[in-house]
C-alpha positions in Angstrom: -5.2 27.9 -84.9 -1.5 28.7 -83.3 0.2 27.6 -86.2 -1.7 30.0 -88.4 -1.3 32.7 -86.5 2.5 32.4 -86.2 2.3 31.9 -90.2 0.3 34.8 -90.9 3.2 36.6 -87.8 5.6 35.4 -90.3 4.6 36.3 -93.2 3.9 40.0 -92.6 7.4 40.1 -90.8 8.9 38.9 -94.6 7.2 41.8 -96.4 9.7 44.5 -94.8 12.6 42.2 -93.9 11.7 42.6 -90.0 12.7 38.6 -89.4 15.9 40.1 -89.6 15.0 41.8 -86.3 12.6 39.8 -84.6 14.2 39.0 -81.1 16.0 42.1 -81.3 15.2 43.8 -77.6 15.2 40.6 -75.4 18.2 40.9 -73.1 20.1 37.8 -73.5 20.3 37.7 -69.8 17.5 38.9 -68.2 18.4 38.0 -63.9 18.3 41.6 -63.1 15.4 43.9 -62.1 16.9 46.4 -64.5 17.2 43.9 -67.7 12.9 42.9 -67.0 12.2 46.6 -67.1 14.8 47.4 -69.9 12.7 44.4 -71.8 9.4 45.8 -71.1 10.4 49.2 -72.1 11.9 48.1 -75.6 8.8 46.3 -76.3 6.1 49.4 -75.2 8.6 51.5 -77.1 8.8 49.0 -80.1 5.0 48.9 -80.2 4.4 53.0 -80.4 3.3 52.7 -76.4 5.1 55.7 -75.8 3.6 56.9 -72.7 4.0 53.7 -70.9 7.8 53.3 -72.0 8.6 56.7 -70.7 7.2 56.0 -67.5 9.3 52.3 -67.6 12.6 53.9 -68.3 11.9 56.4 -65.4 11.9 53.4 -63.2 14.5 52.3 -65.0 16.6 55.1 -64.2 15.6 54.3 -60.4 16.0 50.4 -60.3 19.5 51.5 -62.1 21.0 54.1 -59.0 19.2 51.9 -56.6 21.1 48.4 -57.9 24.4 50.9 -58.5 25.9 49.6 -54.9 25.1 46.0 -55.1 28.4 44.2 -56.0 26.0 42.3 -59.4 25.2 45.7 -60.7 26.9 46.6 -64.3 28.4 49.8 -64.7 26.6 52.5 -63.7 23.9 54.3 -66.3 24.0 50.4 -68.9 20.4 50.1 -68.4 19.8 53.6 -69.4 22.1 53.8 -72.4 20.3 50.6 -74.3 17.6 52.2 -73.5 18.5 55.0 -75.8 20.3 53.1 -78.0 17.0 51.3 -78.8 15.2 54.7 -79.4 17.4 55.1 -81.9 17.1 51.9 -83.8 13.6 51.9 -83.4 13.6 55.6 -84.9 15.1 54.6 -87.5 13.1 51.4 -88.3 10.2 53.5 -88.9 11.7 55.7 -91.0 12.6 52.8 -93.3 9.5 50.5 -93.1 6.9 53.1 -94.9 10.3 53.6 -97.8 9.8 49.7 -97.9 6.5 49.2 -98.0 6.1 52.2 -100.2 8.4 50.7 -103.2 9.9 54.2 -102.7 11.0 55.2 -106.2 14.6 57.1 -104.6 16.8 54.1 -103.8 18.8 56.9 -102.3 16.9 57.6 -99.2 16.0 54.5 -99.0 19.6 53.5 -99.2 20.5 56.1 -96.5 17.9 55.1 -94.2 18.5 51.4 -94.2 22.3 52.1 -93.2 21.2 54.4 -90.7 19.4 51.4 -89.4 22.1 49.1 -89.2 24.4 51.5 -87.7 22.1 52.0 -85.0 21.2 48.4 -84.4 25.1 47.8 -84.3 25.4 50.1 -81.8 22.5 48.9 -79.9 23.8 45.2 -80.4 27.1 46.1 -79.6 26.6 47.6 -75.8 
């Protein structure tokens, strides 16, 4: 039963070329308070759970000024920047999935839409 699950996972992932993105939003390290909170708020933003993400990247912002003095803390306001940079990408994902999905006829937009997805996964990838 698991392993048809994670087919049928994988095979609606290869209808819009999401594999490509998959594991994007799990912080590579995830020791700090504010990277467990920073990975439950992409995922609840991800999943169109925008209520609860809003209310996890206000603790965010607290866990963030809170951890600010501790001599482990990253600069000040990280947390809080990938946070937006992943509003972004994830903006721009869903404009380019129903383009995808659609067969949309103008390559253009769909052209433009898929760069502006890149750039901002770059830029999300890149912080």
């Amino acid at each position: 039963m698991g392993n048809q699950r994670a087919f049928d996972i994988k095979e609606r992932l290869a209808d819009d070329g999401s594999e490509l993105f998959k594991n994007v939003g799990v912080p590579e390290f995830n020791r700090r308070l504010t990277d467990k909170i920073l990975s439950a708020f992409n995922h609840a933003y991800s999943v169109g759970e925008v209520e609860i993400a809003e209310q996890l990247r206000t603790t965010l912002v607290k866990a963030e000024r809170k951890a600010h003095g501790n001599k482990s803390a990253r600069q000040k306001g990280y947390a809080t920047k990938q946070a937006e940079l992943w509003m972004r990408f994830v903006k721009a994902r869903s404009r380019y999935r129903p383009l995808v999905q659609a067969k949309a006829m103008d390559s253009q937009e769909m052209s433009v839409a898929f760069e502006e997805m890149k750039e901002a996964y770059k830029d999300w990838s890149m912080n």
